[in-house]
C-alpha positions in Angstrom: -39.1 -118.9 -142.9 -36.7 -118.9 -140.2 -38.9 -120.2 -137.7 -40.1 -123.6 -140.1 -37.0 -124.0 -141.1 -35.7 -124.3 -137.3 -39.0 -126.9 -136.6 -37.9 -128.7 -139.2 -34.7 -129.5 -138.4 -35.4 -129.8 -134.8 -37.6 -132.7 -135.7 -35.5 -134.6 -138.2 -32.3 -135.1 -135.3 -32.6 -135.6 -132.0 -29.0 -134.0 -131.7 -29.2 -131.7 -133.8 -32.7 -130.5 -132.0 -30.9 -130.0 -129.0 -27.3 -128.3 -130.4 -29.9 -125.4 -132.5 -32.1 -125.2 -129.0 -29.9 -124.2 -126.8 -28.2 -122.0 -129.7 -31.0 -120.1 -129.8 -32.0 -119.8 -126.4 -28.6 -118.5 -126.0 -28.5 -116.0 -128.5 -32.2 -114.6 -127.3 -30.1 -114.2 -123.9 -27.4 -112.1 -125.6 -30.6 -109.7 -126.9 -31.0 -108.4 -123.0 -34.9 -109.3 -122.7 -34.0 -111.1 -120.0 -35.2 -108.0 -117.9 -38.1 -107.0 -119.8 -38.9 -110.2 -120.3 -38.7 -112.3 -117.0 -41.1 -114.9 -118.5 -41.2 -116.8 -122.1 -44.8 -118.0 -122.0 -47.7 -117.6 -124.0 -49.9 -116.6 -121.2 -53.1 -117.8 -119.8 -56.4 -115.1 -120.0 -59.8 -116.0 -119.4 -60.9 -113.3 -121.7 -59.5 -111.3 -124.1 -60.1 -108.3 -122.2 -57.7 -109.5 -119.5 -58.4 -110.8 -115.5 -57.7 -108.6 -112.4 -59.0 -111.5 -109.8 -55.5 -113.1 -109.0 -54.1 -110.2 -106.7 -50.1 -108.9 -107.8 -47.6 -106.6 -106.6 -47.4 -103.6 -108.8 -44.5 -104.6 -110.1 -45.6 -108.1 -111.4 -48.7 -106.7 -113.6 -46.9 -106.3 -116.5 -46.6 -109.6 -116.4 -50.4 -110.6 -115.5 -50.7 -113.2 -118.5 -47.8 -115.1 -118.0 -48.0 -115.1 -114.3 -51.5 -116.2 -114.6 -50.8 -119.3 -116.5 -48.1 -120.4 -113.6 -51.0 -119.5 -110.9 -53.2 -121.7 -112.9 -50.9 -124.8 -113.8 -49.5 -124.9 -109.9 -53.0 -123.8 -107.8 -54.7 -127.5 -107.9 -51.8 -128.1 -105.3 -50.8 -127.1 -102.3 -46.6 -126.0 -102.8 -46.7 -124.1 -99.2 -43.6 -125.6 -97.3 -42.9 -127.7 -100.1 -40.1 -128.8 -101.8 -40.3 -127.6 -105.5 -38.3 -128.4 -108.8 -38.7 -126.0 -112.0 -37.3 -128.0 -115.1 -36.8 -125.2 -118.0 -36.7 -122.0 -116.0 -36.0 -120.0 -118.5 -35.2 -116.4 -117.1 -36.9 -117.2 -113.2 -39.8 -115.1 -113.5 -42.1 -118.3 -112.8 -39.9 -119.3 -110.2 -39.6 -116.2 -108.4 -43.5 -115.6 -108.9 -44.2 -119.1 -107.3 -41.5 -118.7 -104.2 -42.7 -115.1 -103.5 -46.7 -115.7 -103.2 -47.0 -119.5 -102.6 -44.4 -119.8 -100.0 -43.1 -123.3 -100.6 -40.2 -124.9 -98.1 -37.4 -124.3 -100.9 -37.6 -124.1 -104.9 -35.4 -125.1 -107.4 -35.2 -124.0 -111.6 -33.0 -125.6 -113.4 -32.2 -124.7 -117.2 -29.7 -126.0 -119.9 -29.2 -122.9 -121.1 -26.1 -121.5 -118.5 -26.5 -117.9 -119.3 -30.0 -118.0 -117.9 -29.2 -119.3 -115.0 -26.3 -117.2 -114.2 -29.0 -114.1 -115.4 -31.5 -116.0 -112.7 -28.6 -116.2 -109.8 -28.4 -113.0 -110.4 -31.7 -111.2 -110.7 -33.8 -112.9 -108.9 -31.9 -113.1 -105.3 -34.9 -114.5 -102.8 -34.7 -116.4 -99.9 -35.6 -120.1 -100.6 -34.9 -119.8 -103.9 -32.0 -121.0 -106.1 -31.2 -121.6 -109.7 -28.7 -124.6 -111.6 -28.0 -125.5 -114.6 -29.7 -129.1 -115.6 -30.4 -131.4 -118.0 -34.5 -132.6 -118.2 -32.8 -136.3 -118.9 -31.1 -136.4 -116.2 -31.9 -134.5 -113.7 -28.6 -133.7 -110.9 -30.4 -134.7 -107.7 -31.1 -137.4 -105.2 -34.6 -140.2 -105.6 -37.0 -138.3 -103.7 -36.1 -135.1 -103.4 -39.0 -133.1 -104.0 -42.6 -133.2 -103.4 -43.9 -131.1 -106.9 -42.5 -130.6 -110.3 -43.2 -127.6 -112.3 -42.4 -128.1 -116.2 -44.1 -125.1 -118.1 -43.9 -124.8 -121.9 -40.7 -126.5 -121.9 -41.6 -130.4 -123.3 -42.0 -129.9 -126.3 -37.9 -129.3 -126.9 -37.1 -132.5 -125.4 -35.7 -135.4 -127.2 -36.9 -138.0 -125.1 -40.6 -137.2 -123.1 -40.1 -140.6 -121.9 -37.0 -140.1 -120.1 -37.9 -136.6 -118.6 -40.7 -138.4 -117.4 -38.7 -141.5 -116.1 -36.7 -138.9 -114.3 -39.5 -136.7 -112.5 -41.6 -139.9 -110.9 -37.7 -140.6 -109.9 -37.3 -137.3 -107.8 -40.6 -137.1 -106.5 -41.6 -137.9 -103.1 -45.0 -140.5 -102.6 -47.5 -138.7 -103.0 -45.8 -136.3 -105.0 -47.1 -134.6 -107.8 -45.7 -132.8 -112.0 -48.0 -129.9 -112.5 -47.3 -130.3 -116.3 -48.5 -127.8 -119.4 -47.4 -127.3 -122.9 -48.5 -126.9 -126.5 -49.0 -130.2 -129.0 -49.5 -130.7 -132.6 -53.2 -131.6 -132.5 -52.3 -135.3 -134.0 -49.3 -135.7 -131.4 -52.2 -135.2 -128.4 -52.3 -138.7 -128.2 -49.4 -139.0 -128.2 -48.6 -137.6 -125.4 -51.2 -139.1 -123.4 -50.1 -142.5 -124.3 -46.1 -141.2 -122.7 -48.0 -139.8 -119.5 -50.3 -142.9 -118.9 -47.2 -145.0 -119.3 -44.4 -143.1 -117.2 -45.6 -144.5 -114.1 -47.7 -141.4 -112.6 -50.8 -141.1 -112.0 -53.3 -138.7 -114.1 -55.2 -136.5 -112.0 -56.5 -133.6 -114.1 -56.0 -132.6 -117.6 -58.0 -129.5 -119.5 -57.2 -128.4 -122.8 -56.8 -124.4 -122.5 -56.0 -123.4 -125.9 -58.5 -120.2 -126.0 -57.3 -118.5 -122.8 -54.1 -119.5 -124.1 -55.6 -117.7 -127.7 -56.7 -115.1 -125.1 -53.8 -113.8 -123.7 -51.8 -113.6 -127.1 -54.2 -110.9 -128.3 -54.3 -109.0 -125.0 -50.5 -109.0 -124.8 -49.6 -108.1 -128.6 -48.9 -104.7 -128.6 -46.5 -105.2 -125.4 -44.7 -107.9 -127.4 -44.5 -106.1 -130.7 -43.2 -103.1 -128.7 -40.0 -105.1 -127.1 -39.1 -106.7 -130.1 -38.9 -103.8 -131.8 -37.3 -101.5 -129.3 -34.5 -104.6 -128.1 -33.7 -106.3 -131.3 -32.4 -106.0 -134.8 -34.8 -105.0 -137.3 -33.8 -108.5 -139.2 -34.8 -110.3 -136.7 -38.3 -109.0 -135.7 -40.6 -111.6 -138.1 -38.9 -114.4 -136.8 -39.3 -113.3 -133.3 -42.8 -112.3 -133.6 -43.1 -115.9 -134.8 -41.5 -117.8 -131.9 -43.4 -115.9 -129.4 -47.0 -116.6 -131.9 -47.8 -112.9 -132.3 -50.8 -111.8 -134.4 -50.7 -112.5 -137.7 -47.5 -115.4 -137.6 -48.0 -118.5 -138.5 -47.9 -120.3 -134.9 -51.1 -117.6 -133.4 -52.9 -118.8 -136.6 -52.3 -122.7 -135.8 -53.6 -121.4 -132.3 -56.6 -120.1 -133.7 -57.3 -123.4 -136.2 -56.9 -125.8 -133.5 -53.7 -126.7 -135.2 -51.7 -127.1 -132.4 -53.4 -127.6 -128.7 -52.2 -126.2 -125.1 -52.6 -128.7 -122.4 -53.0 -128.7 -118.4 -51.9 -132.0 -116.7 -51.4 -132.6 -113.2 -50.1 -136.3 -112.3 -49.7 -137.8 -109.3 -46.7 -140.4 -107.9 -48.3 -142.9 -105.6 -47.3 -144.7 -102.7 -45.7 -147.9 -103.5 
């Protein structure tokens, strides 16, 4: 109930969408996942009974699934000795994942939610790496700036796609490229598509990857169901269970319909 009531009113003001967002995002920080839970994706399996092919530090295969879909949204580029922007960072793990195995020049995550960013300052102290607080519409940095954005699981909060848009193909470098996923409505697809063709970018790829997306949320259930009910209040664990789409909640059964779609875009700026 909790978590329809928060959709709903998310969609019905832009303002008030943002003003409940960061609320919440604030108040999951107040919890102390951030630790246990470094990432706030749904993951990315190509089966159900997990992958072991992308090589990790022992340390980082707790967090195979999540890590996996950041290996799979950045690989079709090349980020070595590049200069990289995270929009919606969330708690670094993707950003320190990314810096530590794919070696780019320097990496930036931004967030609007300033306690995970002074949690990612903090945490997550690696050369080349450094976290601000940001806003997607207007992102705090200079035309051409960077040559790849990395926007994971994050869009789908914003007011205005348009303007996030307007705003990446603005800090991108010719030649530049938005390694772009997230989850849709199945009748907002189009939707979409219509905002990237128009934002001045190129379309290189897209994939829908809603099954290994389905995948991963059954292979990591148990670990989910286990945090939430170890690190938060007992009234709060359905509603929890729901925002991350565990098994049985209403957003893993939308998963499993076809109800709502996870989509892999990357998008090119060209030369003028």
């Amino acid at each position: 109930m909790i978590y329809r009531t928060f959709q709903y009113l998310c969609r019905t003001s832009p303002v008030l969408n943002r003003t409940i967002q960061k609320a919440v995002y604030q108040y999951l920080a107040k919890l102390g996942l951030e630790v246990e839970l470094p990432f706030m994706n749904f993951g990315y399996m190509d089966s159900i009974h997990g992958d072991d092919t992308l090589p990790l530090d022992p340390e980082d295969e707790p967090h195979r699934s999540c890590i996996q879909l950041y290996h799979n949204i950045v690989c079709p580029v090349d980020i070595e000795d590049k200069r990289v922007l995270e929009v919606g960072c969330g708690h670094g793990g993707g950003a320190s994942y990314l810096t530590r195995y794919m070696k780019p020049r320097s990496f930036v995550g931004i967030d609007f939610s300033p306690r995970a960013i002074d949690f990612c300052n903090q945490w997550h102290e690696i050369e080349g790496l450094q976290f601000m607080h940001g806003d997607a519409h207007q992102l705090p940095f200079e035309d051409e700036s960077f040559d790849a954005v990395v926007n994971v699981e994050s869009s789908h909060r914003y007011n205005r796609m348009d303007i996030f848009l307007s705003e990446v193909h603005r800090v991108l470098r010719p030649n530049g490229h938005l390694l772009f996923t997230d989850v849709r409505i199945h009748s907002e697809v189009e939707e979409l598509r219509d905002f990237l063709n128009n934002s001045n970018l190129k379309l290189i790829e897209e994939e829908r990857i809603t099954q290994k997306i389905c995948n991963a949320l059954d292979f990591d259930h148990e670990r989910k169901v286990t945090l939430v009910r170890e690190h938060t209040p007992r009234l709060l664990h359905n509603s929890l269970l729901d925002l991350w789409a565990a098994k049985g909640s209403k957003p893993y059964k939308w998963f499993k319909t076809g109800k709502w779609e996870y989509l892999r875009y990357v998008l090119c700026k060209e030369e003028s």
